[in-house]
C-alpha positions as CSV (number, residue, x, y, z in Angstrom):
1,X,70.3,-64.7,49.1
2,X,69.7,-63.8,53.0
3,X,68.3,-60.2,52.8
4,X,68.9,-59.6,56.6
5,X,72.4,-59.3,55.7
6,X,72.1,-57.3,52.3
7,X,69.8,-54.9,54.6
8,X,72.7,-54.7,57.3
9,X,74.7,-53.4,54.7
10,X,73.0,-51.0,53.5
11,X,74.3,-47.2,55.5
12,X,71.3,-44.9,56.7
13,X,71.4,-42.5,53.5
14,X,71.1,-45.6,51.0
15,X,68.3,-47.3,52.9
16,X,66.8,-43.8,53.1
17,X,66.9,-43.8,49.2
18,X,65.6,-47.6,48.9
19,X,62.6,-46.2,51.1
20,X,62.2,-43.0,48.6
21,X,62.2,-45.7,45.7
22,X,60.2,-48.9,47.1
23,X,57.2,-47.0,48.5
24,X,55.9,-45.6,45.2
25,X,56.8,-48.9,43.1
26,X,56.0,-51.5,46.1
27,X,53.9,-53.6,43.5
28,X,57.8,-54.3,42.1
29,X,59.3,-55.3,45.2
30,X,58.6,-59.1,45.4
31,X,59.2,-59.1,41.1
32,X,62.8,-57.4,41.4
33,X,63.8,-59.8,44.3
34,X,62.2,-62.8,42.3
35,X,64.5,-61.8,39.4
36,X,67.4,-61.5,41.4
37,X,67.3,-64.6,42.9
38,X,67.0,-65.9,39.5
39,X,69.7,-64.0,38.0
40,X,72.0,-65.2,40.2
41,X,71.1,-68.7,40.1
42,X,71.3,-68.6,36.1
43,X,74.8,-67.0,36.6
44,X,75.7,-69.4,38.7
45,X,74.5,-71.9,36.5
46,X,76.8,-70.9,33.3
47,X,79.5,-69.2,35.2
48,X,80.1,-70.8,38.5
49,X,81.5,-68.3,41.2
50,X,83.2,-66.4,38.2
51,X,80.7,-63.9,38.0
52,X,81.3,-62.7,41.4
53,X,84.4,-61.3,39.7
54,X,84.5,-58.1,37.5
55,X,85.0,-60.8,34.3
56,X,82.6,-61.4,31.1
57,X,80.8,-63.4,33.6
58,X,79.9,-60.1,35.7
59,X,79.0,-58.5,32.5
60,X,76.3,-61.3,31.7
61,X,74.9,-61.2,35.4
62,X,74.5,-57.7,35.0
63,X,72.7,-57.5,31.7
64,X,70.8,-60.4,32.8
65,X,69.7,-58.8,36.3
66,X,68.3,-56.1,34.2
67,X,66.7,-57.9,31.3
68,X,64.8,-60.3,34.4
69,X,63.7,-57.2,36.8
70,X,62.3,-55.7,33.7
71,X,60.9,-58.6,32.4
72,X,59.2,-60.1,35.8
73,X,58.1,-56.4,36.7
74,X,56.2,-55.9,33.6
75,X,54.8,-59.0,33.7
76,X,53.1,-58.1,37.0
77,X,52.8,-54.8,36.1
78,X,52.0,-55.3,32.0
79,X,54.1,-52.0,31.5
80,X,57.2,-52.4,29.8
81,X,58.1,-48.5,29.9
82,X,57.3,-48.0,33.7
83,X,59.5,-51.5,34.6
84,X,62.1,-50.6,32.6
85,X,62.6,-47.4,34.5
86,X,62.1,-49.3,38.0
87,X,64.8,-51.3,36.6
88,X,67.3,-48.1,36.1
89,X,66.5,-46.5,39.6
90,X,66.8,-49.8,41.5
91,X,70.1,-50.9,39.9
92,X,71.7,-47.3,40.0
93,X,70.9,-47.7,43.6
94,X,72.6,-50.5,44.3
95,X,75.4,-49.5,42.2
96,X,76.1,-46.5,44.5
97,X,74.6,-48.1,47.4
98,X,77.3,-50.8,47.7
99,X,80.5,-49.6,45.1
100,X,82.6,-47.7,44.5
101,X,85.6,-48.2,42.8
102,X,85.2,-46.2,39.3
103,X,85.7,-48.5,36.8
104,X,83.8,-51.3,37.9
105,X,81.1,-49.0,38.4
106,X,81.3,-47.6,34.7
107,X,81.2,-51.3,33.5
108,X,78.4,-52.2,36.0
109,X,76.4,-49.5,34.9
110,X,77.0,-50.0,30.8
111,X,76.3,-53.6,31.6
112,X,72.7,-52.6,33.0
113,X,72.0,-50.6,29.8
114,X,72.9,-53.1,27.5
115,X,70.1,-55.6,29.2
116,X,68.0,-53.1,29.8
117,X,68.0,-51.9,26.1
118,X,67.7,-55.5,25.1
119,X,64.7,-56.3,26.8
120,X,63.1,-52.9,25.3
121,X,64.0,-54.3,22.0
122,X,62.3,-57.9,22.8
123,X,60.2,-57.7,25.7
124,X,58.1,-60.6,24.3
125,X,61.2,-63.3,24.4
126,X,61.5,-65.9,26.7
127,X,63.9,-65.9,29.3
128,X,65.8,-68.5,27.9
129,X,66.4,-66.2,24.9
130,X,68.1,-63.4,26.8
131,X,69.8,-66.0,28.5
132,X,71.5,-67.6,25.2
133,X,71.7,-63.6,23.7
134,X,73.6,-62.7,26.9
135,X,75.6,-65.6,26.8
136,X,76.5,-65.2,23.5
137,X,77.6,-61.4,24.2
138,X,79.7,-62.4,27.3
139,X,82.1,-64.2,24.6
140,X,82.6,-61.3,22.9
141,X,82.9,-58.5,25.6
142,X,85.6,-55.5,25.1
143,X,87.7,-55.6,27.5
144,X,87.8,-51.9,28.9
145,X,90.4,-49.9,30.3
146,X,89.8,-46.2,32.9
147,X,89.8,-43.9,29.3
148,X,88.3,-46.1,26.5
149,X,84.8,-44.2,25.5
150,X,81.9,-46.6,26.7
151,X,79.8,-45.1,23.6
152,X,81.9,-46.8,21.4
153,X,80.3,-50.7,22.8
154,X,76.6,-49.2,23.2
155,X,75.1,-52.8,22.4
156,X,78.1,-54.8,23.7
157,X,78.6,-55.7,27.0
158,X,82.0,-54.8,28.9
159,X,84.4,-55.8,31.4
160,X,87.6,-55.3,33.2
161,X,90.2,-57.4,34.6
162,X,89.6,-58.7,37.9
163,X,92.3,-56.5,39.7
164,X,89.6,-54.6,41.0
């Protein structure tokens, strides 16, 4: 993950926002990009390239990218409430930060929730539990269309087809 070119992405208003949410929580910096690069490496690792794709495989990376930020932010921080809500305002940001095409979005963010209530349920697991939970969840994700009421799959994780 080169983060020169994720910054040269980024448009002035959203790195304005990043700035607004780093300085306060810098302590979680280093911990969010340490559980990124490790979500993506675990995707990787079960998925290959598939979860680059608005599959079940994208619905896994984004649970998981929650469950680890949360997980290696409360380790350094040893509060699980205060990470897990670091974990909501950084992923939100990069979900308007970078997207926007609707649905994806809608899946993106339910896909966040369902990690980030996972790992509220079970902070204590290992990794390698939310990894086999998530894995196990990706099989069974609902496939969702632009109407279909996201309530309805509060613990499951969703996904669309790859037209998008």
């Amino acid at each position: 993950m080169n983060l020169f070119k994720v910054f040269l992405r980024i448009k002035p208003l959203g790195f304005w926002r990043l700035l607004k949410l780093a300085v306060p929580n810098v302590g979680f910096l280093w911990p969010t990009y340490n559980a990124t690069k490790a979500c993506m490496q675990l995707s990787t690792a079960h998925f290959g390239r598939k979860h680059y794709q608005n599959g079940q495989a994208n619905a896994f990376r984004h649970a998981l990218w929650n469950v680890l930020i949360a997980k290696y932010c409360a380790k350094s921080a040893n509060v699980v409430d205060r990470a897990l809500n670091w974990t909501k305002k950084i992923t939100d940001w990069h979900e308007e930060t970078f997207f926007s095409k609707e649905l994806p979005m809608k899946m993106d963010y339910h896909n966040n929730a369902v990690g980030r209530d996972l790992f509220k349920k079970y902070p204590q697991w290992p990794q390698v539990a939310f990894v086999q939970k998530l894995v196990s969840l990706s099989d069974r994700a609902v496939k969702i269309k632009s109407e279909t009421d996201l309530n309805q799959h509060k613990n499951q994780l969703v996904f669309v087809t790859n037209d998008y």
